[in-house]
ZARO-503576 format. One record per residue: residue number from 1; residue in three letters; z, y negated, x negated of N, C-alpha, C in turn. Coordinates in Angstrom, 2 decimals. Last residue first. Layout:
ZARO-503576
R_nr_rest_n_w_n_v_n_u_ca_w_ca_v_ca_u_c_w_c_v_c_u
R_NUM_Ala_Z_Y_X_Z_Y_X_Z_Y_X
...
end
This chain:
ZARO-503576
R_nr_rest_n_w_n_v_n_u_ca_w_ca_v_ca_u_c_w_c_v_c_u
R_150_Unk_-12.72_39.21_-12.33_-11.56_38.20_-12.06_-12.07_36.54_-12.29
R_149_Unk_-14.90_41.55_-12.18_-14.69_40.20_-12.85_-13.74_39.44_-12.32
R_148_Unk_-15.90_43.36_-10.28_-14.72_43.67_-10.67_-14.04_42.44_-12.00
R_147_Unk_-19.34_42.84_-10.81_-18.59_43.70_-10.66_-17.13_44.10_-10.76
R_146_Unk_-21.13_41.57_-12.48_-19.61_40.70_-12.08_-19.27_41.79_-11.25
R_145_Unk_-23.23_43.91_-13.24_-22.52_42.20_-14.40_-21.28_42.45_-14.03
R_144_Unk_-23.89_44.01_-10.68_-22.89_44.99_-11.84_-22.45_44.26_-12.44
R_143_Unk_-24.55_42.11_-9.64_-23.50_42.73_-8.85_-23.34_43.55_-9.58
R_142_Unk_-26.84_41.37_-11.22_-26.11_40.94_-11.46_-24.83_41.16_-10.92
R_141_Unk_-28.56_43.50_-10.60_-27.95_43.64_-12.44_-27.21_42.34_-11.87
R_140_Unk_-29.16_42.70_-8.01_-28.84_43.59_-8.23_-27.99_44.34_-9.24
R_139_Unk_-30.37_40.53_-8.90_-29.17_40.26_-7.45_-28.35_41.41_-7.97
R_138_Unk_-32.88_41.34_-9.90_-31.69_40.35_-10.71_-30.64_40.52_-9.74
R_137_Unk_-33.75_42.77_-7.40_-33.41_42.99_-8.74_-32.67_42.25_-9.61
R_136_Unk_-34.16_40.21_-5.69_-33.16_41.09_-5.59_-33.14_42.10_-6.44
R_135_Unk_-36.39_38.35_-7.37_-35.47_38.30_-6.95_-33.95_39.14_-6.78
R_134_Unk_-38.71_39.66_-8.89_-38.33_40.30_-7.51_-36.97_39.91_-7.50
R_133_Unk_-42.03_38.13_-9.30_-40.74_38.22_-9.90_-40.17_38.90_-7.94
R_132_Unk_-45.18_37.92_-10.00_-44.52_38.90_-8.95_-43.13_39.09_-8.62
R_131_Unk_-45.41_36.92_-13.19_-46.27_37.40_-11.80_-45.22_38.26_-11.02
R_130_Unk_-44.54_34.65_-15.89_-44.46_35.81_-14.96_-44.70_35.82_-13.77
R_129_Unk_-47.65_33.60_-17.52_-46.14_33.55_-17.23_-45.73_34.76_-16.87
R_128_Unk_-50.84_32.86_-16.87_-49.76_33.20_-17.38_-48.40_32.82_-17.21
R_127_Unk_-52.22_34.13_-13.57_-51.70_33.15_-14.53_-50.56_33.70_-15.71
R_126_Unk_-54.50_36.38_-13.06_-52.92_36.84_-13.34_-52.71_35.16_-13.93
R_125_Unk_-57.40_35.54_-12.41_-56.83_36.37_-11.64_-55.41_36.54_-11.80
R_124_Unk_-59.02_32.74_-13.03_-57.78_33.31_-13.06_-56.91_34.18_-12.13
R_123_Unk_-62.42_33.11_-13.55_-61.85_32.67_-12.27_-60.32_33.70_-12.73
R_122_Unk_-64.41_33.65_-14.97_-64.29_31.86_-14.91_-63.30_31.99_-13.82
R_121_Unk_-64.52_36.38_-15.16_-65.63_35.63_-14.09_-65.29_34.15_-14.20
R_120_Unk_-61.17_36.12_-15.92_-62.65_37.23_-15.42_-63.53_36.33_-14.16
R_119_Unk_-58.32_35.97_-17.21_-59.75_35.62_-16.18_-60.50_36.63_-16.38
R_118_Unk_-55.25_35.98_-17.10_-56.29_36.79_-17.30_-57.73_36.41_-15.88
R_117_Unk_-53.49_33.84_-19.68_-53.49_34.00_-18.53_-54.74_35.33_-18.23
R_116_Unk_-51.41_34.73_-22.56_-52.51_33.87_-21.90_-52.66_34.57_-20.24
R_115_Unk_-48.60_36.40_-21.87_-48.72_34.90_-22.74_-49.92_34.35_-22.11
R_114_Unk_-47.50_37.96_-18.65_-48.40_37.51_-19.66_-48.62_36.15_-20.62
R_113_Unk_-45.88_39.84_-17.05_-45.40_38.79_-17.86_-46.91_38.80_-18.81
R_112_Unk_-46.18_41.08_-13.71_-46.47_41.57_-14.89_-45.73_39.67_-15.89
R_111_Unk_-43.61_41.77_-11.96_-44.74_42.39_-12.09_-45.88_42.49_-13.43
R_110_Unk_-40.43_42.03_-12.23_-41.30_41.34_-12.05_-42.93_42.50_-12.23
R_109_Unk_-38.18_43.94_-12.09_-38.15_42.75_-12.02_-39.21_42.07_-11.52
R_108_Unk_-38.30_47.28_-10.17_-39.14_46.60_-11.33_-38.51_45.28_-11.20
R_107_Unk_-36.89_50.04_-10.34_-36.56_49.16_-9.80_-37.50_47.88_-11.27
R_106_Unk_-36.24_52.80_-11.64_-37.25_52.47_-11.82_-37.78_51.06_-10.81
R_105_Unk_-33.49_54.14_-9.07_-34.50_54.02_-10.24_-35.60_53.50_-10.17
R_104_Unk_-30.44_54.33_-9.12_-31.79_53.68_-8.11_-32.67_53.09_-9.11
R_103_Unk_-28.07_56.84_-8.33_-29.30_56.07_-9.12_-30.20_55.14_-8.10
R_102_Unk_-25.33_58.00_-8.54_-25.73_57.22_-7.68_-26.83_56.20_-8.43
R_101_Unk_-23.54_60.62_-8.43_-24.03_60.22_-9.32_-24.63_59.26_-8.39
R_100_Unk_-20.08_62.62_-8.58_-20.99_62.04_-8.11_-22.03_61.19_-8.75
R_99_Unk_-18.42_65.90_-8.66_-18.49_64.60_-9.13_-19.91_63.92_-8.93
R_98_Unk_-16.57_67.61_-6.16_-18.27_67.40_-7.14_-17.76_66.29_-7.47
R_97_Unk_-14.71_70.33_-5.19_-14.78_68.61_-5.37_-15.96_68.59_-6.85
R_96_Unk_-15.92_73.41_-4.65_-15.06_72.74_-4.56_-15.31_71.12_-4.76
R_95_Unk_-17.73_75.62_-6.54_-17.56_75.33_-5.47_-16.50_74.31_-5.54
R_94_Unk_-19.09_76.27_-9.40_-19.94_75.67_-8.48_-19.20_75.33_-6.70
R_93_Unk_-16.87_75.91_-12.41_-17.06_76.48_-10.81_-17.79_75.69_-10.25
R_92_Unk_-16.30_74.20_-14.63_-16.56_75.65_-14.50_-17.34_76.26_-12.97
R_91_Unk_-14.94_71.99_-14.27_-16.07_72.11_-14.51_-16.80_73.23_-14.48
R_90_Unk_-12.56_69.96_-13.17_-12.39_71.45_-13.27_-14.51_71.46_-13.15
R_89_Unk_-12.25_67.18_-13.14_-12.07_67.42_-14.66_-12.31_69.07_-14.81
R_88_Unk_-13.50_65.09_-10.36_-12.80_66.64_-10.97_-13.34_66.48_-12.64
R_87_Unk_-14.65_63.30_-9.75_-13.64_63.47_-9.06_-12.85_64.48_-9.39
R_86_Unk_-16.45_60.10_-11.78_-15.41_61.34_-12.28_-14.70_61.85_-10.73
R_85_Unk_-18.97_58.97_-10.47_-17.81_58.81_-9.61_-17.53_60.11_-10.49
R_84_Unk_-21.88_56.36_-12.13_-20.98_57.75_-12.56_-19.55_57.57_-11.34
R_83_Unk_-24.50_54.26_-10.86_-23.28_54.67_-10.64_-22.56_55.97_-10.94
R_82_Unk_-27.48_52.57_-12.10_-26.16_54.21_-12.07_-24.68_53.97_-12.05
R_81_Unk_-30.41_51.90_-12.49_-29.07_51.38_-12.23_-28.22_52.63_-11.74
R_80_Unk_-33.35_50.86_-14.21_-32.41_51.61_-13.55_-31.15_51.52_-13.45
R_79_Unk_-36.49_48.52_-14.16_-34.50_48.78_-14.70_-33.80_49.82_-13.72
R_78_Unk_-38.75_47.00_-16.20_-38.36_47.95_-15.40_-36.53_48.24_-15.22
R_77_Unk_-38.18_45.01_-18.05_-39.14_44.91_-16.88_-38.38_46.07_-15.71
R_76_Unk_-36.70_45.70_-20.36_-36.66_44.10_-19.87_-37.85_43.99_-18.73
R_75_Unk_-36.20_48.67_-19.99_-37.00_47.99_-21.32_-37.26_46.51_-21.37
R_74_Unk_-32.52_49.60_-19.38_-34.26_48.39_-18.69_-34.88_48.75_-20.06
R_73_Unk_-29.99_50.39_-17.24_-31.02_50.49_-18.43_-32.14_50.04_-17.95
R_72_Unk_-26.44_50.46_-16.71_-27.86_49.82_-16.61_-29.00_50.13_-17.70
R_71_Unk_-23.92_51.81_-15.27_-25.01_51.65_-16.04_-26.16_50.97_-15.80
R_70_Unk_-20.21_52.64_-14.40_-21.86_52.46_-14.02_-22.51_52.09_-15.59
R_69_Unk_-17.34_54.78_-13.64_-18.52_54.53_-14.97_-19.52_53.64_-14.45
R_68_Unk_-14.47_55.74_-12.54_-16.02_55.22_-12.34_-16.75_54.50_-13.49
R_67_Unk_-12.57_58.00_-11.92_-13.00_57.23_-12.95_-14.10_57.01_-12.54
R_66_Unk_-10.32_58.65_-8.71_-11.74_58.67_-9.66_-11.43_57.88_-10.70
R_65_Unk_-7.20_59.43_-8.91_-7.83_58.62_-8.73_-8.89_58.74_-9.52
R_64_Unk_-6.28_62.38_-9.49_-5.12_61.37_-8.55_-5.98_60.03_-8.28
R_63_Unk_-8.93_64.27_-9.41_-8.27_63.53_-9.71_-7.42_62.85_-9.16
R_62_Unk_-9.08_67.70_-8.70_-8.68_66.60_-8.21_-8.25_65.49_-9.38
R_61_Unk_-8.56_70.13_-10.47_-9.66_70.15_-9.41_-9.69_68.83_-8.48
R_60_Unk_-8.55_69.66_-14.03_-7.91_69.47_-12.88_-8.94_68.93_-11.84
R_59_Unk_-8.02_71.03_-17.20_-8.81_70.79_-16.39_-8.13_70.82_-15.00
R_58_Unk_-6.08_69.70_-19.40_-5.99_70.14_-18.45_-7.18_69.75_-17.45
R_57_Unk_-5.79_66.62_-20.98_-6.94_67.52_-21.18_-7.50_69.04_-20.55
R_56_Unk_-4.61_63.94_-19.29_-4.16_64.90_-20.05_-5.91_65.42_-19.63
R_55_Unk_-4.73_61.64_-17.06_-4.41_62.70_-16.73_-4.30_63.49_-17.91
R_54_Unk_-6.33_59.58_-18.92_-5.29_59.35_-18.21_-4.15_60.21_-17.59
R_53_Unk_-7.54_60.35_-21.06_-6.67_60.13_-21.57_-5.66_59.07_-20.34
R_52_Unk_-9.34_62.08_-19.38_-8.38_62.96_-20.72_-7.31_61.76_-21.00
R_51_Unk_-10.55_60.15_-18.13_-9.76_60.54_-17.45_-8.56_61.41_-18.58
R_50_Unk_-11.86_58.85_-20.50_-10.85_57.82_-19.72_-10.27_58.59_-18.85
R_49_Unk_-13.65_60.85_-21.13_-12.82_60.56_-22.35_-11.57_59.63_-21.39
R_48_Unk_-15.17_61.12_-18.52_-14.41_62.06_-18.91_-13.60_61.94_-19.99
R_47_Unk_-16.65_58.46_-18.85_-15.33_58.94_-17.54_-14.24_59.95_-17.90
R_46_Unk_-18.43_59.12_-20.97_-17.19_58.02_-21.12_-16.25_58.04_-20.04
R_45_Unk_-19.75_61.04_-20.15_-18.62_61.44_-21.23_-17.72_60.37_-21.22
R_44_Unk_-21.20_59.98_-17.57_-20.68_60.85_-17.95_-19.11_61.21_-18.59
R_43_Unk_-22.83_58.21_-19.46_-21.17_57.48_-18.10_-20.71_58.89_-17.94
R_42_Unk_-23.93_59.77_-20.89_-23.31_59.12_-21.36_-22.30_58.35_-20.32
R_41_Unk_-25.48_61.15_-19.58_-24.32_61.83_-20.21_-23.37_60.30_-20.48
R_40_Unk_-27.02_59.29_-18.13_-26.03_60.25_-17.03_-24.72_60.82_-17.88
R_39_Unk_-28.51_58.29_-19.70_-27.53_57.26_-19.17_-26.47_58.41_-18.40
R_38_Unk_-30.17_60.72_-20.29_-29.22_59.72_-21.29_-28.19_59.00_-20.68
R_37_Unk_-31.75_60.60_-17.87_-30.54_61.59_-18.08_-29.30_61.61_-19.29
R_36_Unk_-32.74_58.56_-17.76_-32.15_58.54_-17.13_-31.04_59.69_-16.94
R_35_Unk_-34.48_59.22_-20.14_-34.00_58.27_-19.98_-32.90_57.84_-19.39
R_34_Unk_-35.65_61.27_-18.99_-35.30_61.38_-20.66_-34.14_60.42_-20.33
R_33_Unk_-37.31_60.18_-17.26_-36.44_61.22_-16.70_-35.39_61.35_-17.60
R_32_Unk_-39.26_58.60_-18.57_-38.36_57.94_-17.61_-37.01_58.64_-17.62
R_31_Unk_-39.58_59.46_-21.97_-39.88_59.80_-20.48_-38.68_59.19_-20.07
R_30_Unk_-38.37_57.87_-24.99_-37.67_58.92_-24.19_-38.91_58.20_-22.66
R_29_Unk_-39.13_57.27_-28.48_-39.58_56.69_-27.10_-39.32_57.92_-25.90
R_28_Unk_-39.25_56.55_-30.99_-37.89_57.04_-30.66_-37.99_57.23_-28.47
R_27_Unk_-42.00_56.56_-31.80_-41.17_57.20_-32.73_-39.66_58.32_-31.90
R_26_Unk_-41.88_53.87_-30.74_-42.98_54.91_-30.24_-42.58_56.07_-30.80
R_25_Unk_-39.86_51.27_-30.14_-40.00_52.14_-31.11_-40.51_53.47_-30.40
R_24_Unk_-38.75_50.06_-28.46_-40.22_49.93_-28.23_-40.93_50.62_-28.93
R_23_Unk_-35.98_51.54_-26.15_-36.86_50.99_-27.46_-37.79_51.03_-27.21
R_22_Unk_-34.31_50.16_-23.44_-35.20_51.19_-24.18_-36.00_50.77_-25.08
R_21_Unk_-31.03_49.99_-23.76_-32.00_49.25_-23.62_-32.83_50.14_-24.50
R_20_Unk_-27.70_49.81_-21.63_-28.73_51.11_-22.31_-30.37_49.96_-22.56
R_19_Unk_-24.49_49.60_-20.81_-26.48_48.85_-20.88_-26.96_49.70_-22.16
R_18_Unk_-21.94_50.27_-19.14_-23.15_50.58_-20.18_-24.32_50.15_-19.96
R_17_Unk_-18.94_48.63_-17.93_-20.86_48.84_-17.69_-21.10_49.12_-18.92
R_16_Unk_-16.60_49.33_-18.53_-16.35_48.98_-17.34_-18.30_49.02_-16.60
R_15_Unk_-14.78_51.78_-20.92_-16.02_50.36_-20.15_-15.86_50.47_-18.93
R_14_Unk_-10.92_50.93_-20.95_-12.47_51.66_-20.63_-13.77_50.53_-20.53
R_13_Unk_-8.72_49.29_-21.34_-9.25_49.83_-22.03_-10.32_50.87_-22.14
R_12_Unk_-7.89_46.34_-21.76_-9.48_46.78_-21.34_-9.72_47.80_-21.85
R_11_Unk_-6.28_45.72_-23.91_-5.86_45.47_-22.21_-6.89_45.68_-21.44
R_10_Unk_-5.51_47.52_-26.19_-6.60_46.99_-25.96_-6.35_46.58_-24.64
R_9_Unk_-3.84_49.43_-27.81_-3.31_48.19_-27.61_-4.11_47.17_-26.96
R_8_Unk_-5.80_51.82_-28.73_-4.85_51.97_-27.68_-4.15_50.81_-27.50
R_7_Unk_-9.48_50.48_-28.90_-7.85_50.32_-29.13_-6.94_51.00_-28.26
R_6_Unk_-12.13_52.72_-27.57_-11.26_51.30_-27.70_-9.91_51.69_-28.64
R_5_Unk_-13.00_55.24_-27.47_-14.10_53.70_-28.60_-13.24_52.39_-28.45
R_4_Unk_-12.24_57.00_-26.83_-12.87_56.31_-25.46_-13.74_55.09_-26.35
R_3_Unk_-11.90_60.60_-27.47_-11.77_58.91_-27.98_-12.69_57.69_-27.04
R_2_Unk_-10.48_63.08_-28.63_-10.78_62.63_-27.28_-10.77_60.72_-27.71
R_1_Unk_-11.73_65.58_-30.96_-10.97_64.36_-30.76_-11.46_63.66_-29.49
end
């Protein structure tokens, strides 16, 4: 079954961003790489469920227009960011129109977040709070956010 997770009466009817948030659960705990290859299937499959059900299930060496997918995934410090470009539905063959992938990984917010502060020697080396904040990271999750927002 080809299913995108929306309504067919839905006026939105693809995602438009996946947020992916990594557990803290040690149990369920995916490598960076793990991680980032999760986010891949998954904009992935969701391009490919929105092209099936724009173009039909016919594999085709061209789309009449990409499907674009992006993504975000953080554990709330660290954050990767992905762009999915669907250009072909023809999957079989190593030659001809590729479909595209566009990461920028492991992009930190801040540096560190601490409740108490960290001394040593009578002398506050990390205050508490947050240390190091990076601005254009937020800039960054936030040009996906509003991405195509009216």
């Amino acid at each position: 079954m080809n299913c995108t997770g929306f309504r067919g009466n839905y006026p939105y009817p693809h995602a438009h961003t996946l947020y992916f948030l990594e557990t803290a659960d040690p149990n369920c705990k995916l490598r960076p790489e793990q991680f980032r290859a999760k986010m891949i299937m998954f904009t992935f499959g969701n391009a490919l469920a929105r092209a099936h059900k724009l173009y039909g299930t016919q594999p085709q060496s061209l789309l009449e227009r990409p499907v674009t997918v992006q993504a975000v995934g953080t554990n709330g410090r660290i954050f990767q960011f992905l762009v999915f470009q669907l250009n072909t539905t023809e999957l079989s063959g190593d030659d001809g129109i590729k479909n595209q992938v566009w990461l920028d990984e492991d992009v930190e917010l801040y540096d560190f977040a601490k409740v108490r502060p960290l001394i040593k020697k009578k002398e506050v080396k990390v205050p508490a709070g947050l240390a190091g904040y990076k601005p254009e990271t937020f800039s960054k999750f936030l040009a996906l956010y509003l991405h195509g927002a009216v």
